[in-house]
SELOLO-800422 format. One record per residue: residue in three letters; x, y, z of N, C-alpha, C, CB in turn. Coordinates in steps of 0.05 Angstrom, whole numbers, padded with zeros to 5 digits. Glycine has a CB too. Layout:
<atoms>
   aa     n_X     n_Y     n_Z    ca_X    ca_Y    ca_Z     c_X     c_Y     c_Z    cb_X    cb_Y    cb_Z
  Ala       X       Y       Z       X       Y       Z       X       Y       Z       X       Y       Z
...
</atoms>
This chain:
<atoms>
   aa     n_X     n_Y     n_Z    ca_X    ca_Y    ca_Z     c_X     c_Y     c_Z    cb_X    cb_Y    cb_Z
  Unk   03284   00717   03105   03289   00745   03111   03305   00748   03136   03262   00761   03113
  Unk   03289   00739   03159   03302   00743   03185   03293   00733   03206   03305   00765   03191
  Unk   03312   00714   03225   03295   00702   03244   03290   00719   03266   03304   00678   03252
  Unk   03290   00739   03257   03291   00768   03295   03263   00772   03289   03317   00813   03296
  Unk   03245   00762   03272   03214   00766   03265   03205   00742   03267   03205   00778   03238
  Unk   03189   00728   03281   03166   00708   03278   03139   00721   03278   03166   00687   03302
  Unk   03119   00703   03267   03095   00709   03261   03076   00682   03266   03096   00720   03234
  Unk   03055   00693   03281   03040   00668   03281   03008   00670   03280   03049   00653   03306
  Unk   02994   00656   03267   02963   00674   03253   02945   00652   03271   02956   00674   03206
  Unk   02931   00646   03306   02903   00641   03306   02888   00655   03321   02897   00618   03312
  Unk   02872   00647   03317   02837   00657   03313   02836   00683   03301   02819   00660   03343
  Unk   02845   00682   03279   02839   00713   03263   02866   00735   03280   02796   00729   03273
  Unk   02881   00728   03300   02901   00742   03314   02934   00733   03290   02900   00728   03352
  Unk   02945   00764   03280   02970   00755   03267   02984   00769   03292   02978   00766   03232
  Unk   02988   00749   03304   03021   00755   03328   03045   00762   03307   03034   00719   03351
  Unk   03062   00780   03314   03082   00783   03308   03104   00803   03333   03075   00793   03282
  Unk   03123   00779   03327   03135   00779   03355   03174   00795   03345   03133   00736   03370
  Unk   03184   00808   03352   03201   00820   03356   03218   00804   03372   03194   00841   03364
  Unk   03239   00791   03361   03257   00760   03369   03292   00767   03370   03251   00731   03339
  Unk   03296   00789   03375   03327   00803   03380   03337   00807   03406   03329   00831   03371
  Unk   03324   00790   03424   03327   00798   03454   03360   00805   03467   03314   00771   03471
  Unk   03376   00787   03460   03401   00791   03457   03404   00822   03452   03411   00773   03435
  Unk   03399   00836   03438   03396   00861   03435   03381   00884   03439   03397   00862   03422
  Unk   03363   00879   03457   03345   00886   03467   03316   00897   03441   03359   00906   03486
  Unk   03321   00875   03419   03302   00882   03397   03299   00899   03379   03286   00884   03404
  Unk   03331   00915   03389   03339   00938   03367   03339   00926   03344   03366   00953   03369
  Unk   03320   00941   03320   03308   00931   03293   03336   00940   03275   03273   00949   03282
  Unk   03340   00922   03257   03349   00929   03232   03332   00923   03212   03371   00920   03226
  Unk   03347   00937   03190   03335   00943   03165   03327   00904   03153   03362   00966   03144
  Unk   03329   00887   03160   03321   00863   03149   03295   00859   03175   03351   00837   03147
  Unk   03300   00864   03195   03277   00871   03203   03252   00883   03197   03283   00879   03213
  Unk   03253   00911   03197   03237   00926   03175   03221   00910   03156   03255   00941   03159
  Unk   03241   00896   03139   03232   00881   03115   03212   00864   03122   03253   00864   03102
  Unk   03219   00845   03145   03201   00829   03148   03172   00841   03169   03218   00806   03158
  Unk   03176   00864   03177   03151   00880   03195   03140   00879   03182   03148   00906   03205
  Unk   03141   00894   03150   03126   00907   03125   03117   00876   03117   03148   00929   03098
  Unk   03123   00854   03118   03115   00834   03095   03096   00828   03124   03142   00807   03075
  Unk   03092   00824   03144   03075   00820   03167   03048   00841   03165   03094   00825   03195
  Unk   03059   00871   03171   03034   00891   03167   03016   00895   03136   03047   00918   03173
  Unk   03036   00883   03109   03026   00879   03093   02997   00859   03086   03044   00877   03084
  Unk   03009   00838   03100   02989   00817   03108   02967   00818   03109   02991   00809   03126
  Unk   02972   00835   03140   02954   00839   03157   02924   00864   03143   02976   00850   03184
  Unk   02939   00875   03132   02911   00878   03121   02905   00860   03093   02907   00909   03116
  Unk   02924   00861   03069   02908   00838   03050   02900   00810   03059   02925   00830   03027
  Unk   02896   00797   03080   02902   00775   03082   02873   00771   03104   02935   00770   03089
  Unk   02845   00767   03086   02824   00759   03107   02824   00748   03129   02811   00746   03100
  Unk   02844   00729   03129   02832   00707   03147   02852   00722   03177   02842   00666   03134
  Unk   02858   00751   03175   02872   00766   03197   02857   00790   03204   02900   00773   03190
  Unk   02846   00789   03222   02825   00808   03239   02841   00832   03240   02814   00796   03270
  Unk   02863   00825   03262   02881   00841   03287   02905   00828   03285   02870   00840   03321
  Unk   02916   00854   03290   02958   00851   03282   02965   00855   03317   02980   00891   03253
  Unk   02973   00844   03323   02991   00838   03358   03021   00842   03353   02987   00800   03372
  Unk   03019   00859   03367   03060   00863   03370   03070   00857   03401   03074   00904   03362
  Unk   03082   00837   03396   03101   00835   03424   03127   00828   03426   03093   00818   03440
  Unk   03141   00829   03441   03175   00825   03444   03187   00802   03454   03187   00843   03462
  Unk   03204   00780   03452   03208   00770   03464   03240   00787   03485   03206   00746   03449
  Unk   03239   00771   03510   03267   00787   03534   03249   00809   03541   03306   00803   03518
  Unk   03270   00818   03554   03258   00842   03568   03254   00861   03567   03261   00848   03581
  Unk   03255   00880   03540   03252   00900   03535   03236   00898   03504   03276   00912   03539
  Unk   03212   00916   03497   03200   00916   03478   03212   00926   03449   03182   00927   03486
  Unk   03233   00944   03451   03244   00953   03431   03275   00976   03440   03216   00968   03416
  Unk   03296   00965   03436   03311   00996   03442   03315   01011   03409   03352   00990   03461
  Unk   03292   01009   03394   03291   01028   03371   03317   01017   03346   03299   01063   03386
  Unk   03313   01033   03336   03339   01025   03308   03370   01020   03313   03343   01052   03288
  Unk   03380   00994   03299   03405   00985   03309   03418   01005   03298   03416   00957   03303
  Unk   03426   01020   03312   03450   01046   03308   03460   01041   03289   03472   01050   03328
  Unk   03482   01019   03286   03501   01007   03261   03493   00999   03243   03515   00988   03265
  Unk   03473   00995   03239   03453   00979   03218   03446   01005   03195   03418   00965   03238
  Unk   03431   01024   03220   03423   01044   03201   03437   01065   03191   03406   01055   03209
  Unk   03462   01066   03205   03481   01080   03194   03494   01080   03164   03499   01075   03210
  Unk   03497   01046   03169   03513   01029   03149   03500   01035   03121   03511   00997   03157
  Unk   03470   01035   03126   03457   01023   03100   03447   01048   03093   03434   00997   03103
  Unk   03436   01064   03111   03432   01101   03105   03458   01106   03089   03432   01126   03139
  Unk   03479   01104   03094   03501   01121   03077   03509   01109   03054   03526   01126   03091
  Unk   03497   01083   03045   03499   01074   03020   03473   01078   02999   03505   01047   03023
  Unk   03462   01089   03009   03437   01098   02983   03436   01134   02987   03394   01080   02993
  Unk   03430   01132   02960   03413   01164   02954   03388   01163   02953   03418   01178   02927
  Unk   03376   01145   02958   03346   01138   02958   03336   01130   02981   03339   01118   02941
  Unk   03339   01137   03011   03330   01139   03036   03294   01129   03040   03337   01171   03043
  Unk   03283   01124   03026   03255   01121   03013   03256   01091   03005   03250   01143   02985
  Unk   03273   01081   02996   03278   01055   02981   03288   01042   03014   03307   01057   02949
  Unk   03297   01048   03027   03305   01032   03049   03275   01016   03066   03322   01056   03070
  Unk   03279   00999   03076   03258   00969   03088   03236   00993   03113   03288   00930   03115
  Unk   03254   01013   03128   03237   01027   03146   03221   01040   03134   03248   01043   03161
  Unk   03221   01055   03108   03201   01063   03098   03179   01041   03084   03211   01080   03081
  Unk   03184   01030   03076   03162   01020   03065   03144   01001   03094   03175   00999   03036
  Unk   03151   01000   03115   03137   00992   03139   03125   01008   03154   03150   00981   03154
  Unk   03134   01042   03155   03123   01057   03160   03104   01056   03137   03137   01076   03167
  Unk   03097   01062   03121   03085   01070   03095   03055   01044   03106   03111   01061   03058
  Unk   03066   01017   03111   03046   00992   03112   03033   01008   03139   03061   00953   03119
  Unk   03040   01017   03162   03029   01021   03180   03008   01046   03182   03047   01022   03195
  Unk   03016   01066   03157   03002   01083   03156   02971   01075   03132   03024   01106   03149
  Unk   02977   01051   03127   02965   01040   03109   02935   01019   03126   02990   01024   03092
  Unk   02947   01007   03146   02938   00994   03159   02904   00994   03173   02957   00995   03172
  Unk   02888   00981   03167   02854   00990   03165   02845   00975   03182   02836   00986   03137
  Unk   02865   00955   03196   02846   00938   03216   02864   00935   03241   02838   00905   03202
  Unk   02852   00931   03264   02859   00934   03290   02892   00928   03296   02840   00916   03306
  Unk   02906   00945   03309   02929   00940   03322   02932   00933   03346   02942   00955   03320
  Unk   02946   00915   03352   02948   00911   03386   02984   00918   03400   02937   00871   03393
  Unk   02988   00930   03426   03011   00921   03419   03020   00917   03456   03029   00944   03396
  Unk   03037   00893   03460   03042   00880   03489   03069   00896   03492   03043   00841   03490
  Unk   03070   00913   03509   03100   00925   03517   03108   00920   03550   03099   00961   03510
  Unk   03130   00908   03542   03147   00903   03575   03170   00926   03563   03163   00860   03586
  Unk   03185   00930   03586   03219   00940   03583   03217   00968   03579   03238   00926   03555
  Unk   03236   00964   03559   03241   00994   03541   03228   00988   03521   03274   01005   03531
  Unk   03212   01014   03508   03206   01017   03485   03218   01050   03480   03173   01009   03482
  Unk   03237   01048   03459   03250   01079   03450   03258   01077   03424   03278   01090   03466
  Unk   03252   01101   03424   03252   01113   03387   03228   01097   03370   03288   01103   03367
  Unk   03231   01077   03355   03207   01070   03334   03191   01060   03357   03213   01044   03306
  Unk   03205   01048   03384   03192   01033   03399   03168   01036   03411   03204   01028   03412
  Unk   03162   01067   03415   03144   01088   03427   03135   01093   03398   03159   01116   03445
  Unk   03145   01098   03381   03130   01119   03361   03111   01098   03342   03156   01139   03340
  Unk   03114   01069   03354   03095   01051   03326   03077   01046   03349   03110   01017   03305
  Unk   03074   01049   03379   03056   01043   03400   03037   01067   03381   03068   01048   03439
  Unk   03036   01097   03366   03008   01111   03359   02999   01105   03338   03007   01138   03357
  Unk   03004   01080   03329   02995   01074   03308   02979   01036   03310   03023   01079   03289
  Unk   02981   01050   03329   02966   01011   03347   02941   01024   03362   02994   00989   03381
  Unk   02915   01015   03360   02894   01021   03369   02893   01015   03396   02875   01012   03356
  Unk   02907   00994   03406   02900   00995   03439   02934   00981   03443   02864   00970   03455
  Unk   02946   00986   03468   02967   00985   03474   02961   00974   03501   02980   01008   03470
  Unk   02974   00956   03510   02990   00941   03539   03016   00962   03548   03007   00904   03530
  Unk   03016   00970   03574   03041   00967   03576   03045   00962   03606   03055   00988   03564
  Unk   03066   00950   03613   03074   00940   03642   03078   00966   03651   03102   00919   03645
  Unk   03067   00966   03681   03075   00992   03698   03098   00997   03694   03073   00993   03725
  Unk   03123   00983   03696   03140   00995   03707   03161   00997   03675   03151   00979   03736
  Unk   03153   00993   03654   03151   00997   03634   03165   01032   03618   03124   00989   03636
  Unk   03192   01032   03609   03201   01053   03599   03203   01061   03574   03218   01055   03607
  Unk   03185   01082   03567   03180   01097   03547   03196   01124   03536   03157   01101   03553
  Unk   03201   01116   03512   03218   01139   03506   03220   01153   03476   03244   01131   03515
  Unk   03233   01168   03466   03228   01186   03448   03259   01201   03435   03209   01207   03464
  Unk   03280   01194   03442   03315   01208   03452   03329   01219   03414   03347   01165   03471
  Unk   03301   01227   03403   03310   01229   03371   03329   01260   03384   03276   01234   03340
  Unk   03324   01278   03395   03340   01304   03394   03366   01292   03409   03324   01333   03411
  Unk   03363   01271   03418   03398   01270   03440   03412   01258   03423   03402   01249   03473
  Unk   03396   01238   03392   03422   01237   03369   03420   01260   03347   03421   01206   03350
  Unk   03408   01275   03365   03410   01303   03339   03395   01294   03311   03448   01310   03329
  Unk   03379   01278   03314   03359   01271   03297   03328   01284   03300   03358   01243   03299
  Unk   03308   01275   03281   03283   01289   03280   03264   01262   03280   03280   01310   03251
  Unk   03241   01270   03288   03215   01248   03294   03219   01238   03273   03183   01255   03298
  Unk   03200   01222   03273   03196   01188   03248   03175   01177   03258   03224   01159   03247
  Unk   03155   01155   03234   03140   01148   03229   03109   01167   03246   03149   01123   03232
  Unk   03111   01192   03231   03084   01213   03235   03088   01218   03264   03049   01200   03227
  Unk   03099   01213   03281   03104   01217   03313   03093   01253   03315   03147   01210   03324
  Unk   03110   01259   03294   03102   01284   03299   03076   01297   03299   03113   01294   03285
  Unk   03066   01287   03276   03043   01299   03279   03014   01276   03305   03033   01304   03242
  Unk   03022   01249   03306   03013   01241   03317   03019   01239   03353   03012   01225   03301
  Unk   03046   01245   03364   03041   01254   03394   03039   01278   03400   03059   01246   03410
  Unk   03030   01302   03389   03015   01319   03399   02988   01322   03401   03021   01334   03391
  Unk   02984   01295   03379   02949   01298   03378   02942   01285   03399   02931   01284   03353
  Unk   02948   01273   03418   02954   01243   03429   02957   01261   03461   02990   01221   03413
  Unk   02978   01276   03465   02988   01292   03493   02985   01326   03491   03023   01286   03498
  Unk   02982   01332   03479   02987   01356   03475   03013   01376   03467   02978   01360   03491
  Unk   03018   01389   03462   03039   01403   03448   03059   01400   03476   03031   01437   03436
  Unk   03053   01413   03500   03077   01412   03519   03088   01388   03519   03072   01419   03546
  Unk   03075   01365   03523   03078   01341   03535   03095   01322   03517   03051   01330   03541
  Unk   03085   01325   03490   03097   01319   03468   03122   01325   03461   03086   01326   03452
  Unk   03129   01358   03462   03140   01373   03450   03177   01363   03482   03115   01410   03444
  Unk   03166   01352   03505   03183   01347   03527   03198   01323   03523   03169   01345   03551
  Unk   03175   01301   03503   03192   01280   03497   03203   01276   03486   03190   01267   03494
  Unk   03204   01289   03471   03225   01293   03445   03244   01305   03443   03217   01302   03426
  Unk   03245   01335   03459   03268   01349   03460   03289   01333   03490   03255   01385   03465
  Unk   03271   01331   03513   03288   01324   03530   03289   01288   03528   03278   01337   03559
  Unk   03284   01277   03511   03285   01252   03502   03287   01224   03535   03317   01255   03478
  Unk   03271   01248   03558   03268   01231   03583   03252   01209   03584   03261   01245   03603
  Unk   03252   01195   03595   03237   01169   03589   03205   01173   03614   03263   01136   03597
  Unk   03175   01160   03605   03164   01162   03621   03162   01134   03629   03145   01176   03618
  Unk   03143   01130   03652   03126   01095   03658   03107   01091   03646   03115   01085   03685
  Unk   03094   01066   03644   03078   01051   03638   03056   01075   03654   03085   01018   03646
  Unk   03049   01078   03675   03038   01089   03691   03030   01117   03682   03052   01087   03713
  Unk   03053   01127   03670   03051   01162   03663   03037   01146   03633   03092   01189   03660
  Unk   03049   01137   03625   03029   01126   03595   02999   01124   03590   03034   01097   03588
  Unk   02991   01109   03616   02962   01103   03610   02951   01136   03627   02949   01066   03628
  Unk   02962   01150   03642   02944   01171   03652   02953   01199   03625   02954   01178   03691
  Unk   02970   01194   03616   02974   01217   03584   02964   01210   03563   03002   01223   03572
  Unk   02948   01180   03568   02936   01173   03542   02953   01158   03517   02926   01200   03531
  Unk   02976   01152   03528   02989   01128   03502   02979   01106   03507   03023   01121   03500
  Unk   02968   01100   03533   02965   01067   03527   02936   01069   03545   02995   01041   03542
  Unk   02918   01043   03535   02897   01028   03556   02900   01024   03570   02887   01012   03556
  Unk   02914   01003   03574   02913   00990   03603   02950   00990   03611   02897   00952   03601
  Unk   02949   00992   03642   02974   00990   03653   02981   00974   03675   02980   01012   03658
  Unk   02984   00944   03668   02985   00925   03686   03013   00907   03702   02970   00909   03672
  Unk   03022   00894   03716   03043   00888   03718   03062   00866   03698   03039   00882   03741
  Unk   03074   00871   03695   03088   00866   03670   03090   00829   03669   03121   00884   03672
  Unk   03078   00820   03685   03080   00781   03687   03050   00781   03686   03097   00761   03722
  Unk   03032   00809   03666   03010   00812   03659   03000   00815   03627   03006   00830   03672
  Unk   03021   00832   03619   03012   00839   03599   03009   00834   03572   03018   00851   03600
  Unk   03022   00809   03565   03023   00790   03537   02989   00774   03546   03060   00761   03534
  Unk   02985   00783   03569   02955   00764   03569   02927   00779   03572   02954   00743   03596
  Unk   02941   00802   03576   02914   00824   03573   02916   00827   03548   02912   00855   03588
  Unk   02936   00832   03537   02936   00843   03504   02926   00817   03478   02974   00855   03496
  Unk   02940   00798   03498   02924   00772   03484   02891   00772   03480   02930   00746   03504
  Unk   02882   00778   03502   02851   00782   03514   02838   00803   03500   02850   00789   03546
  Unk   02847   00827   03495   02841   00852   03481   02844   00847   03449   02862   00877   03492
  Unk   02862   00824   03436   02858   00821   03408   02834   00805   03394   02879   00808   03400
  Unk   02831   00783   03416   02812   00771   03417   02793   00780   03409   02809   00765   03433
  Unk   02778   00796   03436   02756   00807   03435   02748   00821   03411   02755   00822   03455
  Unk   02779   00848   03398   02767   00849   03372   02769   00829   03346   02775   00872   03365
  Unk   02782   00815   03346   02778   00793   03331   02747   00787   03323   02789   00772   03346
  Unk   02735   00781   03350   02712   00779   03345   02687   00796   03336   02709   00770   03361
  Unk   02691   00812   03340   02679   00840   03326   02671   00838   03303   02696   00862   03323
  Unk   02647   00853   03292   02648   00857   03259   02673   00860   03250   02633   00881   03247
  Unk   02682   00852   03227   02701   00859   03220   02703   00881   03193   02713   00837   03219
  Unk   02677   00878   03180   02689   00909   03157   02672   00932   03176   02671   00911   03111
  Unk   02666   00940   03192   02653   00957   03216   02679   00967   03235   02629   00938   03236
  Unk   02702   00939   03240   02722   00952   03254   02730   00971   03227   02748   00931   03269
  Unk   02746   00956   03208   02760   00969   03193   02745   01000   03182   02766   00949   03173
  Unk   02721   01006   03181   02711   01024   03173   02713   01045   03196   02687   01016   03164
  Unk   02706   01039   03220   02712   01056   03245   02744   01064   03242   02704   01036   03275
  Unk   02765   01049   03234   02787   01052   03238   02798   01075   03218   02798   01028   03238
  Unk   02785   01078   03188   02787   01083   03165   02771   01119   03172   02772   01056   03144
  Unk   02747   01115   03194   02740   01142   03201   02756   01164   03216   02720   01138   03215
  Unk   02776   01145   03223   02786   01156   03257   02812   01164   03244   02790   01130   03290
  Unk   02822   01151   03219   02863   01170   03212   02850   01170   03182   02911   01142   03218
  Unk   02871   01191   03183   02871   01195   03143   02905   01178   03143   02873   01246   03123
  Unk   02908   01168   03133   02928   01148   03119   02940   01168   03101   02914   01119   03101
  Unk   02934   01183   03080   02937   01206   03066   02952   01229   03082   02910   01214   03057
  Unk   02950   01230   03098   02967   01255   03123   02987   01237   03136   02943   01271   03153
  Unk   02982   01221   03152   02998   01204   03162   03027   01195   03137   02975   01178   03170
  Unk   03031   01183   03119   03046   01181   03098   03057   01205   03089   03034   01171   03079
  Unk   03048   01228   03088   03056   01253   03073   03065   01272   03104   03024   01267   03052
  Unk   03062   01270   03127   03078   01273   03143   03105   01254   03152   03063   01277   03160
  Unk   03100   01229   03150   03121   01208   03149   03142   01213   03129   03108   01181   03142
  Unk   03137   01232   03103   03157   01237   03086   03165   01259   03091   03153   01235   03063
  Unk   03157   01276   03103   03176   01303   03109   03183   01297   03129   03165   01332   03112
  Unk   03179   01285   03160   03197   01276   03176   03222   01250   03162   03178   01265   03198
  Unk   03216   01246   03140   03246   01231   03130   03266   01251   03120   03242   01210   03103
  Unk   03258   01270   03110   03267   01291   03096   03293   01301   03111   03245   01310   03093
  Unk   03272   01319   03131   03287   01314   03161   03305   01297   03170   03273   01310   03178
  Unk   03298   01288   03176   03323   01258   03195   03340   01249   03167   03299   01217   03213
  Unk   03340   01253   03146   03354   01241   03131   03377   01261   03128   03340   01231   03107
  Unk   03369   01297   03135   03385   01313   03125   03407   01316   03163   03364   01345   03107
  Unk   03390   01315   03178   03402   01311   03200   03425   01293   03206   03386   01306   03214
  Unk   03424   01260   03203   03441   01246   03194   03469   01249   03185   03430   01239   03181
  Unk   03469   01266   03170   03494   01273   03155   03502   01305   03163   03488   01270   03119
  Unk   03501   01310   03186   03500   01331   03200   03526   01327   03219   03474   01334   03213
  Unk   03540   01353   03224   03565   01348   03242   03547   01347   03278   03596   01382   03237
  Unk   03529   01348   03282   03504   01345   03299   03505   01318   03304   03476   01353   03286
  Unk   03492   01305   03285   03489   01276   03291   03524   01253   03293   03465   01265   03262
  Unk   03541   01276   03279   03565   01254   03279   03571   01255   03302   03590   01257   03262
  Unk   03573   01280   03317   03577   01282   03344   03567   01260   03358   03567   01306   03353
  Unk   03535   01267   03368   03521   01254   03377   03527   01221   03367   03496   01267   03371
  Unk   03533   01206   03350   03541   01181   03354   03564   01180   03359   03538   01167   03336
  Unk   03578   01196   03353   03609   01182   03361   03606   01179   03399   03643   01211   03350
  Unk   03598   01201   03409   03594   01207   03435   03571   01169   03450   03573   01247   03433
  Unk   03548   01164   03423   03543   01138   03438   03563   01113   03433   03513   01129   03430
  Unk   03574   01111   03410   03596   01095   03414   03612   01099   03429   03608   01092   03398
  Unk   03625   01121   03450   03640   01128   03469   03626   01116   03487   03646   01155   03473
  Unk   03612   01121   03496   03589   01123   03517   03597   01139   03542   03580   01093   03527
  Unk   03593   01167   03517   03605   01196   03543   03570   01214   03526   03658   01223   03532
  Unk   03570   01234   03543   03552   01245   03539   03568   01263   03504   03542   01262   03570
  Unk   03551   01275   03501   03548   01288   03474   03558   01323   03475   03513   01285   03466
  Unk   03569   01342   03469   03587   01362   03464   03578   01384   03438   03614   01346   03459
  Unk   03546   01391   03445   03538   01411   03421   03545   01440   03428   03505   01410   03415
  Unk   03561   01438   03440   03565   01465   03452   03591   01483   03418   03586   01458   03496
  Unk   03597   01473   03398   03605   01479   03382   03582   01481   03355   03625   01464   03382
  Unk   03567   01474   03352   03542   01469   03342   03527   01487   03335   03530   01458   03354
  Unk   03518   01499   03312   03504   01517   03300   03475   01514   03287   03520   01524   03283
</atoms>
């Protein structure tokens, strides 16, 4: 599939590591592919307690390779059939513990798959972000309905429109993440935190986990936020807005309806 994904399964821990550093781990769609065959796993696959996400370089995720998704969005009529959905779909599916180790940047999926991970790492100094309105796009993978439950409507409703980035620091005191440690820390707390549930009952986690999200809402908001971003996309909005990041000038909605 792709070597920008490694995976590695002990003591009941499926590490899966994000290997694009060169690019700061911006995912493409063969990516995707191989998330979903990882989160798929992770729950059919007993002998895996807890799913661990970490990055290799220095940044956790700069979100979807621009070109990638452009490319392959404008060759289907079936937006649904593409590798991000069916990984969102595994994640909303997902019944047993998430972990996830964040250094760098984490923006766009990068932030938005941290609410779908039961306990989160992130390095203080650690930048978080959300910038779907600055490509004139709409939330993805349930963000929507899941960072307001998470921050509250203002707080939520700031990251997304003003697509500003917070810290590691503003993270753990707004409630995205557990712990907020220094970043030549945090692949070893989060290491430490899988563990522990590793060891746990394990149909008791999954049943606690199964109490706490409907999977059923999660998915069926995940598809009207595609709906969205798929009709946005093909918007003189979003053409703007990319041509302006391939420039690398700011963006010009001042014609924009």
């Amino acid at each position: 599939m792709t070597d920008h994904i490694t995976t590695e399964l002990t003591g009941g821990v499926l590490t899966v590591v994000l290997n694009r550093p060169e690019k700061k781990n911006a995912i493409t769609q063969a990516m995707y592919a191989a998330l979903s065959e990882a989160t798929e796993r992770a729950r059919t696959d007993d002998a895996v307690r807890v799913l661990l996400f970490r990055a290799k370089g220095d940044s956790f995720s700069a979100g979807n390779d621009i070109g990638d998704f452009i490319a392959i969005g404008s060759q289907t009529d079936k937006p649904f059939d593409m590798s991000v959905f069916r990984f969102l779909k595994a994640l909303a599916d997902l019944d047993k513990p998430a972990v996830a180790a964040v250094r760098g940047r984490a923006v766009g999926i990068g932030l938005t798959l941290l609410l779908h991970c039961d306990m989160v790492v992130t390095a203080e100094d650690a930048l978080l972000s959300a910038p779907f309105v600055n490509l004139a796009l709409a939330p993805e993978a349930a963000s929507s309905l899941l960072l307001p439950q998470a921050l509250g409507h203002q707080r939520a409703f700031e990251i997304f429109a003003l697509g500003e980035p917070i810290d590691g620091r503003t993270a753990l005191v707004w409630g995205l993440a557990n712990r907020a440690v220094p970043a030549a820390e945090v692949e070893a707390t989060a290491a430490d935190l899988a563990a522990k549930l590793a060891a746990r009952a394990p149909n008791s986690i999954r049943k606690t986990k199964r109490l706490m999200r409907d999977a059923a809402a999660l998915w069926s908001r995940m598809q009207v936020e595609g709906e969205a971003f798929g009709s946005q996309m093909k918007s003189p909005e979003a053409m703007e807005a990319f041509m302006a990041f391939t420039q690398k000038r700011a963006p010009d909605f001042s014609k924009a309806g």
